[in-house]
ZAKOL-646627 format. One record per residue (C-alpha): residue number from 1; x, y, z. Coordinates in nm, 4 decimals. Example, Ala and Ser with C-alpha at 12.3 -4.5 7.8 and 13.67 -1.06 7.14 Angstrom:
! ZAKOL-646627
atom n:1&u:1.2300&v:-0.4500&w:0.7800
atom n:2&u:1.3670&v:-0.1060&w:0.7140
***
This chain:
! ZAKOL-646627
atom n:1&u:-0.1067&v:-2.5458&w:-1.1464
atom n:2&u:-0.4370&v:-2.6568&w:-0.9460
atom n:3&u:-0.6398&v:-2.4494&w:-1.2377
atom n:4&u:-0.7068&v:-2.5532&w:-1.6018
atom n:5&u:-0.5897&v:-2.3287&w:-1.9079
atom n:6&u:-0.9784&v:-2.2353&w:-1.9525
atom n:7&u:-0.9889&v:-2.1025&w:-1.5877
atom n:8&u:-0.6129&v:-1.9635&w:-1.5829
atom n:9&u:-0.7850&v:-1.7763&w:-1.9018
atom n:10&u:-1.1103&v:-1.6963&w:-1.6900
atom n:11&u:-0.8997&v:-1.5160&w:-1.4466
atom n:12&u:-0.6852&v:-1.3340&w:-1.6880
atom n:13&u:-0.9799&v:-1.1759&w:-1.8470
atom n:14&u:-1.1648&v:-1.0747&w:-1.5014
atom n:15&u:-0.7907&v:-0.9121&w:-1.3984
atom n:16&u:-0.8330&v:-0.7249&w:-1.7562
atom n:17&u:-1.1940&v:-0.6570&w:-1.6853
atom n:18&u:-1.0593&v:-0.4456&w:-1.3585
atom n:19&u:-0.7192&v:-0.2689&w:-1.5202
atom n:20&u:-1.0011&v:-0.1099&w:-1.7472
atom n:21&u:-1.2309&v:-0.0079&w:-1.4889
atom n:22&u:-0.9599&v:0.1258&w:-1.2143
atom n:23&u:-1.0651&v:0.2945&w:-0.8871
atom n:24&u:-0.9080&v:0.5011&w:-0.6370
atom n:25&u:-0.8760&v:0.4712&w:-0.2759
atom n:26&u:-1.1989&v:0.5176&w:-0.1063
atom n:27&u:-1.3943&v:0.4872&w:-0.4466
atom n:28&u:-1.3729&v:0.0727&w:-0.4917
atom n:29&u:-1.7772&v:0.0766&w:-0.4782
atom n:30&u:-1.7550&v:-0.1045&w:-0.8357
atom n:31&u:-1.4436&v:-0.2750&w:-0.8268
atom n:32&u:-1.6175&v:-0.4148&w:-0.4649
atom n:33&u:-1.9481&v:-0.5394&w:-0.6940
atom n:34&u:-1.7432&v:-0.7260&w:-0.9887
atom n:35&u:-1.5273&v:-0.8813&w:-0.7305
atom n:36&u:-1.8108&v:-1.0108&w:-0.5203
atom n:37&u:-1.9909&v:-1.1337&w:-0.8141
atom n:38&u:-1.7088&v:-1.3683&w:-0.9227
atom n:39&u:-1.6273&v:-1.4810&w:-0.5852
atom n:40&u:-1.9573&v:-1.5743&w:-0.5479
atom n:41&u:-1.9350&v:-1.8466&w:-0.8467
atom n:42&u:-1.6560&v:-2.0148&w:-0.5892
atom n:43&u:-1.9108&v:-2.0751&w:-0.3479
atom n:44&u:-1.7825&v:-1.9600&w:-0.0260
atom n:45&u:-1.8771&v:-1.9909&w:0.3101
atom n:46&u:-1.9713&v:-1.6388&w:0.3445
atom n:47&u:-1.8532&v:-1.3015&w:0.1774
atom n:48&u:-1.8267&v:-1.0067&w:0.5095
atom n:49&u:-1.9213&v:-0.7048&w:0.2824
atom n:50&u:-1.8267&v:-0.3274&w:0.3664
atom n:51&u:-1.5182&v:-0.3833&w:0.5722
atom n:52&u:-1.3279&v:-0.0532&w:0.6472
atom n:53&u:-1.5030&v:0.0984&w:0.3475
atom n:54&u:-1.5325&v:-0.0805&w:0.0372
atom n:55&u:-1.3203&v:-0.4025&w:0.1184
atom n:56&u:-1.4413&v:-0.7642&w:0.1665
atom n:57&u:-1.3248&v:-1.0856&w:0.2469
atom n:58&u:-1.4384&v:-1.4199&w:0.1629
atom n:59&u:-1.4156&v:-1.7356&w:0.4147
atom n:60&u:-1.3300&v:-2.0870&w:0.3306
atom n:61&u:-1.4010&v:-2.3022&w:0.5784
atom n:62&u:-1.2097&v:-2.6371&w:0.5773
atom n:63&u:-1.2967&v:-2.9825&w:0.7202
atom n:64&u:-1.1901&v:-2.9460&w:1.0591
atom n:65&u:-1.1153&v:-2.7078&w:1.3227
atom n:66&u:-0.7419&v:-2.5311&w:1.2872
atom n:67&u:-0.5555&v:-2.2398&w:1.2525
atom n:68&u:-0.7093&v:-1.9466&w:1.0341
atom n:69&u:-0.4476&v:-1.7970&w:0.7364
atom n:70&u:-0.5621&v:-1.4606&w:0.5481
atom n:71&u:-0.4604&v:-1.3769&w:0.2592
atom n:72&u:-0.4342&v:-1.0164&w:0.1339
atom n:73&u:-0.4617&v:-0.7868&w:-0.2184
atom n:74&u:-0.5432&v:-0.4373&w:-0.3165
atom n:75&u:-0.8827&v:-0.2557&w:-0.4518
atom n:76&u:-0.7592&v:0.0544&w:-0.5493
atom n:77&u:-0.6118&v:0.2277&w:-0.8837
atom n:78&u:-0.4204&v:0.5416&w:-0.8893
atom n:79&u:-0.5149&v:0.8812&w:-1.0116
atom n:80&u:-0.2514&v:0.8700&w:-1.2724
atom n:81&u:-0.3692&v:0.8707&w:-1.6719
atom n:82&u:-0.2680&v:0.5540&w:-1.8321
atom n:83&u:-0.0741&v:0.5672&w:-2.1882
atom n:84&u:0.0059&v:0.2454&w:-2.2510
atom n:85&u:-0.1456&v:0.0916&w:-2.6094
atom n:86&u:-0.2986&v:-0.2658&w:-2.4260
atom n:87&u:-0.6396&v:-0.3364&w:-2.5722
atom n:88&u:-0.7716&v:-0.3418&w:-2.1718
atom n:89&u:-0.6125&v:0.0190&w:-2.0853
atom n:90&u:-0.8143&v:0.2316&w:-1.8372
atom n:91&u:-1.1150&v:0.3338&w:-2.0091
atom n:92&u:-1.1783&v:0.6061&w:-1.6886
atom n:93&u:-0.9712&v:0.9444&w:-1.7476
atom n:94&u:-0.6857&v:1.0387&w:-1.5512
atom n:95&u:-0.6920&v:0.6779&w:-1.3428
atom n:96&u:-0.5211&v:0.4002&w:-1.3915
atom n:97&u:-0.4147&v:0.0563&w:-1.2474
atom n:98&u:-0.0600&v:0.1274&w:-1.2590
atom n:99&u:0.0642&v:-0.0359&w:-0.9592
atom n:100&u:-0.0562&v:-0.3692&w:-1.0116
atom n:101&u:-0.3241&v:-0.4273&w:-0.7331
atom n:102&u:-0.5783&v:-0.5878&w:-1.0139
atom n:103&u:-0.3284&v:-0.8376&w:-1.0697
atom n:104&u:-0.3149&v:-0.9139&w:-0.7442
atom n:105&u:-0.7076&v:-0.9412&w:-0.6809
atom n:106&u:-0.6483&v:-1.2020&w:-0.9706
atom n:107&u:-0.4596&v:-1.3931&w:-0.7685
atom n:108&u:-0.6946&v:-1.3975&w:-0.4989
atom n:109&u:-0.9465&v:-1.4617&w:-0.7443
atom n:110&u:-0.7081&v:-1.7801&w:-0.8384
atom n:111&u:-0.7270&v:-1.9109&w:-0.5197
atom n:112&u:-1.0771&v:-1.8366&w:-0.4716
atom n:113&u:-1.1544&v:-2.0742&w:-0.7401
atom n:114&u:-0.9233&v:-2.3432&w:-0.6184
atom n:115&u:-1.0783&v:-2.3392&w:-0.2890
atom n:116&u:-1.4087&v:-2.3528&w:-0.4506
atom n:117&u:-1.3098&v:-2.6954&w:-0.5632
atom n:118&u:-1.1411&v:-2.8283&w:-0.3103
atom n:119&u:-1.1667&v:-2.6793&w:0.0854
atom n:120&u:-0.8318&v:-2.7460&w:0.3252
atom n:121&u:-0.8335&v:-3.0382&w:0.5603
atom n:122&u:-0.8773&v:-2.8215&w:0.8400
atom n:123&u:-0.8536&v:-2.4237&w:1.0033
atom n:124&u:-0.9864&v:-2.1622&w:0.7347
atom n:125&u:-0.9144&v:-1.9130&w:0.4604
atom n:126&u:-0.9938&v:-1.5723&w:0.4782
atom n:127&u:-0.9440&v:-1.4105&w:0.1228
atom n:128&u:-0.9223&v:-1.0247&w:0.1973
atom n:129&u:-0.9807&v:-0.7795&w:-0.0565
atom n:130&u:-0.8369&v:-0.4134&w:0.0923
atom n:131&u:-0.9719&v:-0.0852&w:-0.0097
atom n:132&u:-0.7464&v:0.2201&w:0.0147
atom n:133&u:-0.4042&v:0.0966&w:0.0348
atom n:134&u:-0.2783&v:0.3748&w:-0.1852
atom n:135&u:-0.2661&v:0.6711&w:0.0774
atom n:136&u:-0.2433&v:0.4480&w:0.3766
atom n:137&u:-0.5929&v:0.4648&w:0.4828
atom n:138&u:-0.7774&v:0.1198&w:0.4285
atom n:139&u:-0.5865&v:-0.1311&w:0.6913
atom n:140&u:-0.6394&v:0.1181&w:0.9707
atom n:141&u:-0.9593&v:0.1284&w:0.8201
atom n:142&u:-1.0313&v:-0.2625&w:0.8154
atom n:143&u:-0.8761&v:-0.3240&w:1.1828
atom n:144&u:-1.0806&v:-0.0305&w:1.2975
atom n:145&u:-1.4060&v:-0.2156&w:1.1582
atom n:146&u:-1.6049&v:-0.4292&w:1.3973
atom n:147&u:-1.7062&v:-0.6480&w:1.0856
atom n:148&u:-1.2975&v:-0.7593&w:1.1214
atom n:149&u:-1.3624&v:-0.8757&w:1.4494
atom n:150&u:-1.5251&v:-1.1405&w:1.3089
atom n:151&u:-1.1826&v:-1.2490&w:1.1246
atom n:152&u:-0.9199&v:-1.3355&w:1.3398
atom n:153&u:-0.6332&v:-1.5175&w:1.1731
atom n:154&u:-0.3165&v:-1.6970&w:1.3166
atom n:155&u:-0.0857&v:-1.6165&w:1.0212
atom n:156&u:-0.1455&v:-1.3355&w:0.7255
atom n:157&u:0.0393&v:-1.3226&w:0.3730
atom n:158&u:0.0727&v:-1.0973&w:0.1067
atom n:159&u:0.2521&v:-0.9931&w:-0.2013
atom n:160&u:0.3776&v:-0.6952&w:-0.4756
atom n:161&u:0.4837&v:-0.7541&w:-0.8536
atom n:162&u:0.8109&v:-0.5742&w:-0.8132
atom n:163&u:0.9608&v:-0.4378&w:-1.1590
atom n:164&u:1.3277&v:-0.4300&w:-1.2109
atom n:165&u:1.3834&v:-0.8233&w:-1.1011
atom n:166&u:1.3220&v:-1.0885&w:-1.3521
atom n:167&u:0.9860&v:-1.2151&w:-1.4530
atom n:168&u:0.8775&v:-1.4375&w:-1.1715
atom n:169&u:1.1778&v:-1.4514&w:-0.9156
atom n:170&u:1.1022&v:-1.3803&w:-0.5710
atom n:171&u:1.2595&v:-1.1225&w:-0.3219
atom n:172&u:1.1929&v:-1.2309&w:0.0760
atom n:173&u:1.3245&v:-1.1867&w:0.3581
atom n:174&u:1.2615&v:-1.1373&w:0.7610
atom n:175&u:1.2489&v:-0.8261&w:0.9268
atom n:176&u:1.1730&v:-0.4443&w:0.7760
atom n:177&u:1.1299&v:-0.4234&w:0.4231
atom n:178&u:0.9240&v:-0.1123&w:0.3636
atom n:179&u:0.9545&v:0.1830&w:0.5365
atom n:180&u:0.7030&v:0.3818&w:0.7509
atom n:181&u:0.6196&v:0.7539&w:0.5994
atom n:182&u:0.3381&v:1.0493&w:0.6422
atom n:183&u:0.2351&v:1.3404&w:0.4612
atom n:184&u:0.2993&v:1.6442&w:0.6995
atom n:185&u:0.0794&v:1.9536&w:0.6089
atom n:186&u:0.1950&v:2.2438&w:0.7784
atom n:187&u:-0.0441&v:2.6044&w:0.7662
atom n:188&u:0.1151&v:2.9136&w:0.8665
atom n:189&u:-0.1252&v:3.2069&w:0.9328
atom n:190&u:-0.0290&v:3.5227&w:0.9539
atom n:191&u:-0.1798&v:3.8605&w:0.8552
atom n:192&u:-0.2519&v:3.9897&w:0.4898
atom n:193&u:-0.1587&v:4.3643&w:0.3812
atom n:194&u:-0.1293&v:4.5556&w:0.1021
atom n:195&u:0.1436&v:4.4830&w:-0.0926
atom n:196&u:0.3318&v:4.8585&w:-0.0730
atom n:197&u:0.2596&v:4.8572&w:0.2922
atom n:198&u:0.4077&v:4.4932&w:0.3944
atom n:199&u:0.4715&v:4.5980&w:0.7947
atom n:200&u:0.0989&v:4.6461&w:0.8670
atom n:201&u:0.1088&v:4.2944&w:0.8045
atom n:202&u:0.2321&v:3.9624&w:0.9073
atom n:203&u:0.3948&v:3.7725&w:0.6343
atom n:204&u:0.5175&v:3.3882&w:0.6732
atom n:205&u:0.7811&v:3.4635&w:0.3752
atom n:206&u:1.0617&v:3.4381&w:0.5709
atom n:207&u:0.9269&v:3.1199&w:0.7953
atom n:208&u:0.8686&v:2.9671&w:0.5044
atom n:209&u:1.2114&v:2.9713&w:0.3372
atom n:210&u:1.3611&v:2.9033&w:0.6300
atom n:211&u:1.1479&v:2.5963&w:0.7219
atom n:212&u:1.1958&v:2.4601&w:0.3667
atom n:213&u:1.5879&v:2.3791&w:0.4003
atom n:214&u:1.5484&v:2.3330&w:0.8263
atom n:215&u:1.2318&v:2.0599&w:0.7429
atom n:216&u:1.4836&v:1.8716&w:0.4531
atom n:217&u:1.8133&v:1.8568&w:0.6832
atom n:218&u:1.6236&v:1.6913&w:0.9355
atom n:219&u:1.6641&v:1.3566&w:0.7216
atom n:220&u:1.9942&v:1.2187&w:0.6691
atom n:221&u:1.8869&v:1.0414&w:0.3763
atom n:222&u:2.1736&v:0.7675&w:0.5237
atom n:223&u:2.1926&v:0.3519&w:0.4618
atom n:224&u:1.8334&v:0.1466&w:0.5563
atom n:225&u:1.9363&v:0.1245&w:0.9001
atom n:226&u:1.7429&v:0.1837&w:1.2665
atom n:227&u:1.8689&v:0.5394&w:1.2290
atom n:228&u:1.7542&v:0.6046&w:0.9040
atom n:229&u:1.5263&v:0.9197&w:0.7977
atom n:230&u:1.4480&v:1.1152&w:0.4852
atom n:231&u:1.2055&v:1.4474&w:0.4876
atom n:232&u:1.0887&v:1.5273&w:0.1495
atom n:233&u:0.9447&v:1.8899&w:0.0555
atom n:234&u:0.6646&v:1.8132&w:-0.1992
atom n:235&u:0.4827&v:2.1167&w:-0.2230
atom n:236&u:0.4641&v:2.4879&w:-0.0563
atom n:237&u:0.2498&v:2.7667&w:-0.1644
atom n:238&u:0.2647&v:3.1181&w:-0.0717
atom n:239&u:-0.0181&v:3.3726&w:-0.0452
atom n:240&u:-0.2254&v:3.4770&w:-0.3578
atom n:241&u:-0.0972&v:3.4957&w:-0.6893
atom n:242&u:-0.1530&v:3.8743&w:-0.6832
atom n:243&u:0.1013&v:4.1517&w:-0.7022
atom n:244&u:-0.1060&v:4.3482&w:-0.4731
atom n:245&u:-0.1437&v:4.1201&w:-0.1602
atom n:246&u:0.1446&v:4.0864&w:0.1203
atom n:247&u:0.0746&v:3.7232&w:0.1687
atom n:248&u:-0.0711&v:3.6093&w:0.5031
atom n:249&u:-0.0856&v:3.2624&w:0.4304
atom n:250&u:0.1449&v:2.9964&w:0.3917
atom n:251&u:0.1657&v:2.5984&w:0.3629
atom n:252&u:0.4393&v:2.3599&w:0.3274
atom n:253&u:0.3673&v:1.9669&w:0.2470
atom n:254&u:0.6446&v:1.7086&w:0.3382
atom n:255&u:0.6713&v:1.3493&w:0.3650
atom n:256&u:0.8619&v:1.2076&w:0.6973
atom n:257&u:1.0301&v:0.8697&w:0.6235
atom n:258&u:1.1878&v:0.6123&w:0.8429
atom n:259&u:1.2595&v:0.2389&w:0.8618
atom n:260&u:1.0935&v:0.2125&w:1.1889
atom n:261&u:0.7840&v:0.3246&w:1.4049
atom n:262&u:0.9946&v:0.4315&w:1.6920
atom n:263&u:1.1960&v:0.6521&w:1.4779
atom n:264&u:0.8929&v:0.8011&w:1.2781
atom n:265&u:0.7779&v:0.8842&w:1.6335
atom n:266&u:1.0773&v:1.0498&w:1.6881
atom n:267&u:1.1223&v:1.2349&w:1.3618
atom n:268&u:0.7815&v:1.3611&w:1.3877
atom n:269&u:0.8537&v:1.5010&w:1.7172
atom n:270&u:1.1394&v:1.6680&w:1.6096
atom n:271&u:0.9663&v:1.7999&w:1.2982
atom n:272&u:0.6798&v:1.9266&w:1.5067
atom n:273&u:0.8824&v:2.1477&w:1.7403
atom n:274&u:1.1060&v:2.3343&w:1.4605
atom n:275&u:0.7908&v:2.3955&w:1.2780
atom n:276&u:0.6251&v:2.5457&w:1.6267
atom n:277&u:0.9408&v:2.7213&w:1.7338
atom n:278&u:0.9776&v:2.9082&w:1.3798
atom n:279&u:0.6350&v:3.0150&w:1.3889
atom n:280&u:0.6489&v:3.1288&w:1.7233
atom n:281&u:0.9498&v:3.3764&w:1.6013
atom n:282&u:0.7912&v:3.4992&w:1.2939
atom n:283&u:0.4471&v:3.5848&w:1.5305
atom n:284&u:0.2708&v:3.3567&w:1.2967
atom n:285&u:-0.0152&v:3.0697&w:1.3851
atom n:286&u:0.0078&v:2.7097&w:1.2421
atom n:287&u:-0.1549&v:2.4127&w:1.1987
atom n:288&u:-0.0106&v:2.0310&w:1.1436
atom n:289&u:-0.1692&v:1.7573&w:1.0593
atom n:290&u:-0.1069&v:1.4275&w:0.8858
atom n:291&u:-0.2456&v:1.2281&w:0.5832
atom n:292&u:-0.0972&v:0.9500&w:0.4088
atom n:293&u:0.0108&v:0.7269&w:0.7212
atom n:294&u:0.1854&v:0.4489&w:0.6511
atom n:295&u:0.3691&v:0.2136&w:0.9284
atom n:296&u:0.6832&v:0.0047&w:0.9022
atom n:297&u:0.6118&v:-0.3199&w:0.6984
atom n:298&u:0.7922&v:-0.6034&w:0.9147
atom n:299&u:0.8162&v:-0.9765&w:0.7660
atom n:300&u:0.7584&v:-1.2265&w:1.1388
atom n:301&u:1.0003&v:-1.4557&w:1.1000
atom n:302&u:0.7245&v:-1.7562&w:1.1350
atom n:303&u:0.5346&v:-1.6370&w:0.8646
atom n:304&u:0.8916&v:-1.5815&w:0.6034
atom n:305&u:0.9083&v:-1.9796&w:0.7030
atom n:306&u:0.5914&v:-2.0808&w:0.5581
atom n:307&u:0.6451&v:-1.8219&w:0.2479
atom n:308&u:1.0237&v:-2.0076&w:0.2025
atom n:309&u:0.8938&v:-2.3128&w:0.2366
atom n:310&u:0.6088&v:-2.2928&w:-0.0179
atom n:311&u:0.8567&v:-2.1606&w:-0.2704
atom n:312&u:1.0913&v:-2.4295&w:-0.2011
atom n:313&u:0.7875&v:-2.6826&w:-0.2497
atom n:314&u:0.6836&v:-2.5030&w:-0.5657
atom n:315&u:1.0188&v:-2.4522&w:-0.7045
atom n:316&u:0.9964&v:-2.0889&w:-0.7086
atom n:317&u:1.3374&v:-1.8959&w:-0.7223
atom n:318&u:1.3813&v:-1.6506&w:-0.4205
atom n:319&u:1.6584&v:-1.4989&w:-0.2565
atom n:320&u:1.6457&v:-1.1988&w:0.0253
atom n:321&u:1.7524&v:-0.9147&w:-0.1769
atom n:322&u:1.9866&v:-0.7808&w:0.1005
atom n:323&u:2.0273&v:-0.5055&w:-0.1661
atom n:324&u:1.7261&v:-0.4400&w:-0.2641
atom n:325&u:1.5113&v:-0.4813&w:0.0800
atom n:326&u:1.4020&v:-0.2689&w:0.2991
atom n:327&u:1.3270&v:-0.0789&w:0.0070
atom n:328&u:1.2092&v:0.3012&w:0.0858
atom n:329&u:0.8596&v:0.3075&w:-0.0530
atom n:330&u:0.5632&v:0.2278&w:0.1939
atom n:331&u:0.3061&v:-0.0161&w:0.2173
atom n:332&u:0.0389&v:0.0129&w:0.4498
atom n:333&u:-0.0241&v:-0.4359&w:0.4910
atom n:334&u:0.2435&v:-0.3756&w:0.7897
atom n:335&u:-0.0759&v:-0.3060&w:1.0189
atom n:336&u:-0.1838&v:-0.6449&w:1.0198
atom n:337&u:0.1880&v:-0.7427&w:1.1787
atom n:338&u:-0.0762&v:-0.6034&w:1.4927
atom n:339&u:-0.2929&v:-0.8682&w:1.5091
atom n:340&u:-0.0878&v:-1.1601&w:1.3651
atom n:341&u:0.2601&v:-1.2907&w:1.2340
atom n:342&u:0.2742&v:-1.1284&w:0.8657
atom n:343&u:0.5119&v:-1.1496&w:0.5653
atom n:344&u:0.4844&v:-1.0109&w:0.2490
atom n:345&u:0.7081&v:-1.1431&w:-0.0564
atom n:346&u:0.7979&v:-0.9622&w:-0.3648
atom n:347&u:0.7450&v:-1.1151&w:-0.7153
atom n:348&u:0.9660&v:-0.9860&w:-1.0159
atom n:349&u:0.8022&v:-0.8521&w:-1.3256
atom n:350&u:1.0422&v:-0.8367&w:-1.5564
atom n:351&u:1.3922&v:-0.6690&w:-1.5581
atom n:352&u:1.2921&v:-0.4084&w:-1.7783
atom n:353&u:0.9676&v:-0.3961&w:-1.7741
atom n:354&u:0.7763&v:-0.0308&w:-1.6962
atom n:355&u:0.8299&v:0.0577&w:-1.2641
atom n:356&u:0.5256&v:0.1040&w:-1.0265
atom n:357&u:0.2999&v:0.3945&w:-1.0913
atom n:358&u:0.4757&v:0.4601&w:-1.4417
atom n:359&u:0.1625&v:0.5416&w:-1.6807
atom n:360&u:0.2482&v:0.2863&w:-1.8699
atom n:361&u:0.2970&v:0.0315&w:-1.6163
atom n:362&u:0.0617&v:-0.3051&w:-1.7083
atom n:363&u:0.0713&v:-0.5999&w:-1.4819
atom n:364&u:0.2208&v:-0.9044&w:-1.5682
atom n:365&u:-0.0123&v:-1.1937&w:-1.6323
atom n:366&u:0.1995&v:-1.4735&w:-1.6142
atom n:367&u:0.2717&v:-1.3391&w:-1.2144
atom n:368&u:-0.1209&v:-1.5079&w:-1.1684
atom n:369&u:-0.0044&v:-1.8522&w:-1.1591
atom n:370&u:0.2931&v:-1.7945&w:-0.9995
atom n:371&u:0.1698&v:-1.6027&w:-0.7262
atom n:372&u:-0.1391&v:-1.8254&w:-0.6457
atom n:373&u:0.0676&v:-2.1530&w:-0.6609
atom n:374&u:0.2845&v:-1.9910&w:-0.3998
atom n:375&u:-0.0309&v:-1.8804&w:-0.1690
atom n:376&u:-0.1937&v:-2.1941&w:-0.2335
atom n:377&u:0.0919&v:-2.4289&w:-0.1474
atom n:378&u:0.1231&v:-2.2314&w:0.2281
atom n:379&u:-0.1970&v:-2.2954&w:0.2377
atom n:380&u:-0.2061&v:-2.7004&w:0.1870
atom n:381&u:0.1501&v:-2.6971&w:0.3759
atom n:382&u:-0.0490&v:-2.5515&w:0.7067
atom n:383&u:-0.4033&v:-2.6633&w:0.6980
atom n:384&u:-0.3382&v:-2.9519&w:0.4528
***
């Protein structure tokens, strides 16, 4: 390890300090502050502030000129209540880091300090601290940013704990290995009556029950392939909850999920026109729109080569999960894929230890060291 025990323990208590102060997407303002402070104490180049809302990245300039590697983690909590019994459990009601992402800014904050010490031979490190990755919003967010412009990289790396693989083995592979999804909301308008007279008005009932079974057997729900697609119904709501009112209101929310772009673009098409043609028939108006966006996450196959070879150097166990990747879930670092090769590897937290987004999930802190010796290595392999 390139840290001592006391700063190995440093770290530990900083990624502590943030599981009991957790933040949601958009809200990082604080989790922003205590990261910047202690980045700060590894004297870097320069910290770029405010990027794509509350994220930042720190530069670490080496010797010479080279190639530029970034290196990304998560801001944001969840709005889930915790109920674990750690003594660092959220302190903030109804939130919780229960996905993992302050373990992961500890990681960064590992090689933050490492750098601090000792800046590569040549090219740079850009340490980037995401906001919003929970509904999708905060790498469109970053790329969008003019601030990023400033940033360019040549290769960019990332990671997830992954629960359900033992403590500290590592999933990778090339190719897909999340899928791309979005939250659909569909409003149907119609007109309101009262409720003995129901044909004075105009009622999305039947639209609505129909659309609920025609929106789900538009995914097949089939193997991880290029033709794979799933449409889940998570919520509809109908009118008032009055016996008096004919409803004249209706919404439906489902999330469209595919292993690639080009068939999310497709499915959403598809999608779009029964939802326009049903509403056309029951005389009703509608509205779509989208939250949630996530695209496909693809590992380049250059940047899987400088992951393997890092975990090769570092003796790391790995494999590429052929069963277990693509996996369905989303994960919104596939946007960087546009602007450089990307990879992402997976790091096991324990077979049975509590999955993602349980409320009594708690990350791992022996995945610090692990994870940052991994980063780090790529990082002395490339720049030296």
């Amino acid at each position: 390890m390139f840290l001592t025990d006391g700063e190995l323990s440093e770290i530990k208590a900083f990624r502590r300090e943030l599981h009991r102060n957790p933040e949601v997407s958009g809200e990082e303002a604080e989790t922003a502050s205590r990261v910047t402070e202690e980045l700060g104490r590894t004297r870097p180049d320069r910290i770029v502030a405010g990027i794509g809302g509350h994220g930042l990245a720190a530069v670490y300039e080496g010797v010479a000129s080279g190639p530029t590697i970034m290196i990304r983690a998560e801001l944001d909590g969840l709005p889930i209540e915790e109920i674990s019994d750690v003594a660092h459990r959220s302190t903030v009601p109804g939130k919780g880091h229960l996905c993992g992402h302050d373990g992961h800014m500890a990681i960064l904050m590992a090689l933050a300090k490492g750098l601090g010490h000792e800046r590569p031979a040549k090219g740079r490190v850009i340490l980037m601290f995401q906001p919003a990755e929970e509904n999708g919003a905060g790498a469109a967010a970053v790329l969008a940013d003019p601030k990023f412009a400033t940033l360019t990289q040549d290769l960019s790396l990332s990671l997830h704990n992954f629960p359900g693989i033992r403590l500290g083995h590592v999933l990778l592979k090339e190719g897909p290995v999340n899928c791309a999804s979005r939250g659909m909301k569909i409003i149907l308008k119609g007109k309101t009556s009262h409720a003995s007279y129901p044909e004075q008005g105009i009622a999305p009932t039947f639209v609505l029950a129909r659309l609920l079974g025609d929106l789900t057997a538009l995914g097949n729900n089939g193997p991880l392939g290029p033709d794979y697609s799933l449409v889940t119904v998570t919520h509809a709501r109908l009118g008032e909850p009055a016996f008096g009112i004919s409803p004249g209101e209706a919404q439906i929310w489902a999330t469209l999920r595919t292993l690639t772009d080009e068939a999310m673009a497709a499915l959403v098409s598809r999608a779009e026109e029964l939802v326009q043609t049903q509403a056309k028939a029951g005389q009703l108006q509608v509205e779509i729109s989208y939250e949630d966006v996530f695209r496909q996450c693809y590992n380049s196959a250059e940047a899987v080569k400088e992951l393997r070879r890092a975990l090769d150097d570092e003796g790391v166990s790995h494999d590429d999960a052929s069963s277990l990747l693509p996996m369905k879930a989303s994960e919104d670092f596939g946007l960087f894929r546009t602007v450089a090769p990307a990879a992402m590897f997976f790091l096991g937290a324990g077979e049975d230890h509590p999955r993602l987004h349980n409320p009594d999930y708690d990350f791992p802190d022996e995945l610090i060291a692990t994870g940052s010796r991994v980063f780090m290595r790529a990082i002395r392999n490339i720049l030296g």
